[in-house]
C-alpha positions as CSV (number, residue, x, y, z in Angstrom):
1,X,1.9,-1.7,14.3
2,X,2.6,-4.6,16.5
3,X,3.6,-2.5,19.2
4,X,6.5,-5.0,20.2
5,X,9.2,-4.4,18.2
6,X,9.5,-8.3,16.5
7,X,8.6,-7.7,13.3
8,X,8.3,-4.8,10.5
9,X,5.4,-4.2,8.1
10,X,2.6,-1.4,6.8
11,X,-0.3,-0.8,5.3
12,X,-1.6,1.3,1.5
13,X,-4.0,3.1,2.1
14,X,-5.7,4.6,-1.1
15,X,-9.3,6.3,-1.2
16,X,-9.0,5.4,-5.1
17,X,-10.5,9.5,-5.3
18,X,-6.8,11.3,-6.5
19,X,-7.0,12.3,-9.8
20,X,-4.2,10.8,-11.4
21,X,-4.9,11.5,-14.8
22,X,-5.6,15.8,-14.0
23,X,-1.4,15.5,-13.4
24,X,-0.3,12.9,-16.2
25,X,3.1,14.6,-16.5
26,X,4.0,14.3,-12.6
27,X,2.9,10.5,-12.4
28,X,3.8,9.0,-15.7
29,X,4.0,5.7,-13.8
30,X,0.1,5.4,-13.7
31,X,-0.7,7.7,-16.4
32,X,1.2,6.2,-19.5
33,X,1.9,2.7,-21.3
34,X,3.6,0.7,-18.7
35,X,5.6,-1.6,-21.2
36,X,6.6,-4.0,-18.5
37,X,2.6,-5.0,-17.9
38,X,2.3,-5.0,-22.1
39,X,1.6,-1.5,-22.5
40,X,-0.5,-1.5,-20.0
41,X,-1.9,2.0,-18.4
42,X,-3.1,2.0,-15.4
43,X,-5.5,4.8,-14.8
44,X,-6.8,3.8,-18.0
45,X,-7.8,0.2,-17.0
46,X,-8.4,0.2,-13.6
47,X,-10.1,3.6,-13.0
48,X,-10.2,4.6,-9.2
49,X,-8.2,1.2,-8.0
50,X,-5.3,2.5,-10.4
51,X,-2.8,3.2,-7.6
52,X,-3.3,0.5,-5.3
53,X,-3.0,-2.3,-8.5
54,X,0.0,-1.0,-9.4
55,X,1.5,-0.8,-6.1
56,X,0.3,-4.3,-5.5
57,X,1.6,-5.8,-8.4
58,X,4.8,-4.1,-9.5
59,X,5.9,-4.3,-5.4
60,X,5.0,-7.9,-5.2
61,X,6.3,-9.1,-8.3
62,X,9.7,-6.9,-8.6
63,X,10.6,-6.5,-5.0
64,X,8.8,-9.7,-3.1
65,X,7.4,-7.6,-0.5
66,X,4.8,-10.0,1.1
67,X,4.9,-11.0,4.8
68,X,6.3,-14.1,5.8
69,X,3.7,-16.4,8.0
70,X,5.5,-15.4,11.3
71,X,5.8,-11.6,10.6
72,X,2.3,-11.8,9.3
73,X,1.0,-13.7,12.7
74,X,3.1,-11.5,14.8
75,X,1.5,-8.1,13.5
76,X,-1.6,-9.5,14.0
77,X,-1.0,-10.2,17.7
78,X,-0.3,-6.4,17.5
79,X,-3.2,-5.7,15.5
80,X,-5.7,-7.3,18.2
81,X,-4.5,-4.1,20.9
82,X,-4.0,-1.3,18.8
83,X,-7.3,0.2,19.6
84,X,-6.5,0.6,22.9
85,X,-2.9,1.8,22.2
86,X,-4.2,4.7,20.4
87,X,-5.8,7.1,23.0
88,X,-2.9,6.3,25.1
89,X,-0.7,7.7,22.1
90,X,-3.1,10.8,21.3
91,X,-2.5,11.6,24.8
92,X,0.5,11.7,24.9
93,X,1.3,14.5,22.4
């Protein structure tokens, strides 16, 4: 995303419109108690945001994934040009 190699990060995206609950048995993850969150299920409390809470909180908390100032100022200098990177990409394919 920064388009100058420096520094490594990403983006969620979730429309909040998968229905989680329709496949219960392929994501148990979001669809059962979590007991690490008090029992917590997610589909259950947080409805269409379900995905991205979990993600947010389980990834922040357990593995410390949040940007360090630099990194975070760096993709941003990235950020501010990728609009006009990206016809330059699409023509390229």
């Amino acid at each position: 995303m920064d388009a100058h190699a420096t520094a490594v990060g990403g983006v969620i995206v979730d429309s909040g419109n998968f229905a989680w609950d329709k496949y219960k048995d392929k994501f148990p993850g979001l669809t059962t108690p979590d007991n690490s969150y008090h029992g917590l299920t997610y589909t259950d409390t947080f409805g269409k945001g379900a995905y991205i809470t979990k993600a947010t909180v389980q990834l922040m908390w357990n593995l410390g994934s949040i940007q360090s100032p630099q990194n975070a100022f760096l993709l941003n200098i990235g950020l501010e040009t990728l609009h006009l990177r990206c016809p330059v990409i699409a023509r390229m394919r």
